[in-house]
N, C-alpha and C positions, 0 to 999 in steps of 0.2 A: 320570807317569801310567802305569798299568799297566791291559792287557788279559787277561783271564787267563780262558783256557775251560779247564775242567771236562767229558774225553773221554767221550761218553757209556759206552763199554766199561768206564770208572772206575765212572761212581754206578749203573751198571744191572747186572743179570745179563744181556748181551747174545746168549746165546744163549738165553734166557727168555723170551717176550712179556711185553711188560710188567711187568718185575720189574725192583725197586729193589735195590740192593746199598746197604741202609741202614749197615753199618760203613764203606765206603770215604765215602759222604757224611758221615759224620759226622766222621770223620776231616777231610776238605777245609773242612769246613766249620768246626773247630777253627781250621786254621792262617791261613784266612782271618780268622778272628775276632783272633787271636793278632796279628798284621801289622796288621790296624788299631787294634789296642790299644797298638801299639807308635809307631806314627804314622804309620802307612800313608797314604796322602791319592788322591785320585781312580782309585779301583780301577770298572772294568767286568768284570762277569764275564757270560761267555757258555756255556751246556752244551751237549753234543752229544743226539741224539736216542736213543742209545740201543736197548736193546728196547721201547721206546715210540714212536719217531718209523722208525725203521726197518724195523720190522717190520711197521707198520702202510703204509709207505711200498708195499713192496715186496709186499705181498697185493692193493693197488691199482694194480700197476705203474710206479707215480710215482717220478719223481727228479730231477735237478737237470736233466737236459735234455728227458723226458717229461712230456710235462703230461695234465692230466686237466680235464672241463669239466663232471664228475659232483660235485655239492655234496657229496653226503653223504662220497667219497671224501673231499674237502679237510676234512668236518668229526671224520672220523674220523681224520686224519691231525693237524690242530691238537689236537684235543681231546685225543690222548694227548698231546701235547705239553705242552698248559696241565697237564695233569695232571701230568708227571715236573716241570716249571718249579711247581709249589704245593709239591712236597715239597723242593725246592731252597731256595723260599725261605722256607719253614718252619722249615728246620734252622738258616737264616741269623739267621732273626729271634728263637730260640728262645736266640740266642748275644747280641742287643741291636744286632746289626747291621741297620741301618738300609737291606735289600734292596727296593729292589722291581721289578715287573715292564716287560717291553717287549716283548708280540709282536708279532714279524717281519711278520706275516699283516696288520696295520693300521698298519706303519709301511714297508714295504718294497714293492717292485714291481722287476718285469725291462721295458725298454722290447723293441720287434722284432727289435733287436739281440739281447736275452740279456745288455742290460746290465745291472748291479744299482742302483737308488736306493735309499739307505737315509737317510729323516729323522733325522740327529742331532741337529737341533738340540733336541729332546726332553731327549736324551740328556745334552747340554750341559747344559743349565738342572737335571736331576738331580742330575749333579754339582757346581753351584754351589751347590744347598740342601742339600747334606750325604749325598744318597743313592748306594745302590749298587744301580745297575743292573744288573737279571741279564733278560739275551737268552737266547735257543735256537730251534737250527736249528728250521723250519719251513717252510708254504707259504707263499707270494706268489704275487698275478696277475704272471701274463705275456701280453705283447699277443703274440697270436695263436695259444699255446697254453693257453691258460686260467689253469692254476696250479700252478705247477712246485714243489719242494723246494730252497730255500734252507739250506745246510749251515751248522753253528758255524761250519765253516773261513771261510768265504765271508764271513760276520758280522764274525770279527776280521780279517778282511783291511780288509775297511770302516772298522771302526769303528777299526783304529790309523793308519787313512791319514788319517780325517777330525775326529780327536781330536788328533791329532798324538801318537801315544805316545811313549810313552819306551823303553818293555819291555813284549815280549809271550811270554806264556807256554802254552805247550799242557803239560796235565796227563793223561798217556797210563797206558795199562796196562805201558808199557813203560818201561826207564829211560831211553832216546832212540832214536834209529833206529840202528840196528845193523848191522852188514856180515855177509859171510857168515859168518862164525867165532860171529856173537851178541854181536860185540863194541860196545858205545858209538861210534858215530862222535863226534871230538870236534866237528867243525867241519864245516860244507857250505858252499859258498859259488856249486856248480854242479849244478843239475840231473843233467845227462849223467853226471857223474862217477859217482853215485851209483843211476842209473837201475835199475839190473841188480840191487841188492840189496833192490829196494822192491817186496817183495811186498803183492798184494792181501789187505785184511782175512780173518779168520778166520771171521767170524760177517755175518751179512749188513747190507751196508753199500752205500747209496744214493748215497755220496757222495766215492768215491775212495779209501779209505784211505790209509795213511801217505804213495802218491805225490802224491797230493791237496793232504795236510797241506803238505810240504815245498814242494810249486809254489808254492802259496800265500804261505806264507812268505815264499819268496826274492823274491815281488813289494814284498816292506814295505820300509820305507828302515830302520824301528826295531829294532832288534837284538831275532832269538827263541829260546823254548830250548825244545826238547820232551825232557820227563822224566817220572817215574813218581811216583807218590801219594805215595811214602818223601821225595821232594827237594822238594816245592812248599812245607812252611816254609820251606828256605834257599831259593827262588826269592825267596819275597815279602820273604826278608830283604834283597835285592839280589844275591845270588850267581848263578852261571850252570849249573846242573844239568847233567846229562844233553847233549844236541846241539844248540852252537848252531849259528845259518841267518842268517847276512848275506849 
């Protein structure tokens, strides 16, 4: 079983509100088609928010540990959301892949800790009837901050702990996380190691960028690889792209 997010900086023009980067989706959206043509079998896919979920984030000050208790913030924050997740699964359905929807906002919640629940048994039963489920980051209540922003990252950390994956894939702007030189790291297996060459996002992002990505990661037990839009057919063929994170 395979998780597989879809970086919002990949399907958006991230420094654009609200703009879709329809060539890079249509491309992701090929090789995912291509992989289940080939016998691909329980694929989850999750996208990032993009210039839709971020930018809308961040005009309302909202983020994974700011919450908001203003409606219309949370409904401007979801709605771009549903809206980049319709063109996603558009492209997907447009291919006879059998996509469909899961938002965060009606299956998800943080307890007073900050902890995340996320309902998969939804998720489960999707994939026993043949579909593919596509998540994206979003808000969720939180007890006693109202309704924070729940990231892609945060969603596959979940969803390959409580699926039990096998392979998880981040599909970045980048060919994997890089060292100072720009070079490929091939392997991570330590935080610290790595701390000093993990700069913050480019474009405005709510939700950690690549140091984010990689914390996250190293919490899975399931072997991951972050690579760039060119590698994600040979990810889904089985191969290991760009950098992996055990």
């Amino acid at each position: 079983m395979i998780v597989l997010k879809l970086g919002g900086s990949v399907i958006t023009e991230k420094d654009r509100p609200e703009t879709l980067d329809g060539a890079a989706l249509e491309r992701a959206a090929d090789a995912v088609a291509q992989a289940l043509e080939a016998g691909l079998e329980d694929l989850v896919v999750v996208h990032g928010g993009g210039s839709f979920g971020h930018y809308n984030a961040s005009e309302h000050g909202v983020s994974t540990t700011e919450g908001t208790h203003d409606a219309s913030a949370v409904l401007d924050i979801h709605g771009a959301m549903k809206t980049l997740n319709q063109f996603v699964l558009s492209r997907l359905l447009e291919r006879d892949i059998d996509a469909v929807p899961v938002h965060p906002f009606s299956a998800a919640h943080r307890d007073g800790e900050g902890q995340l629940d996320l309902a998969t048994g939804q998720i489960e039963t999707m994939l026993e009837e043949g579909f593919v489920p596509v998540l994206h980051g979003d808000m969720i209540a939180h007890a006693g901050a109202g309704a924070t922003v729940i990231s892609g990252d945060e969603l596959v950390t979940a969803l390959a702990r409580d699926l039990t994956a096998n392979r998880v894939g981040l599909c970045s702007t980048v060919s994997g996380v890089l060292d100072e030189d720009d070079a490929v790291i091939d392997r991570i297996d330590d935080f610290d190691a790595v701390a000093a060459v993990l700069g913050a996002s480019n474009a405005t992002d709510v939700t950690g960028g690549m140091a984010g990505k990689v914390r996250t990661l190293l919490a899975l037990e399931a072997e991951a690889s972050i690579f760039g839009l060119d590698a994600l057919e040979s990810f889904l063929e089985g191969e290991n792209p760009g950098t992996t994170i055990d």
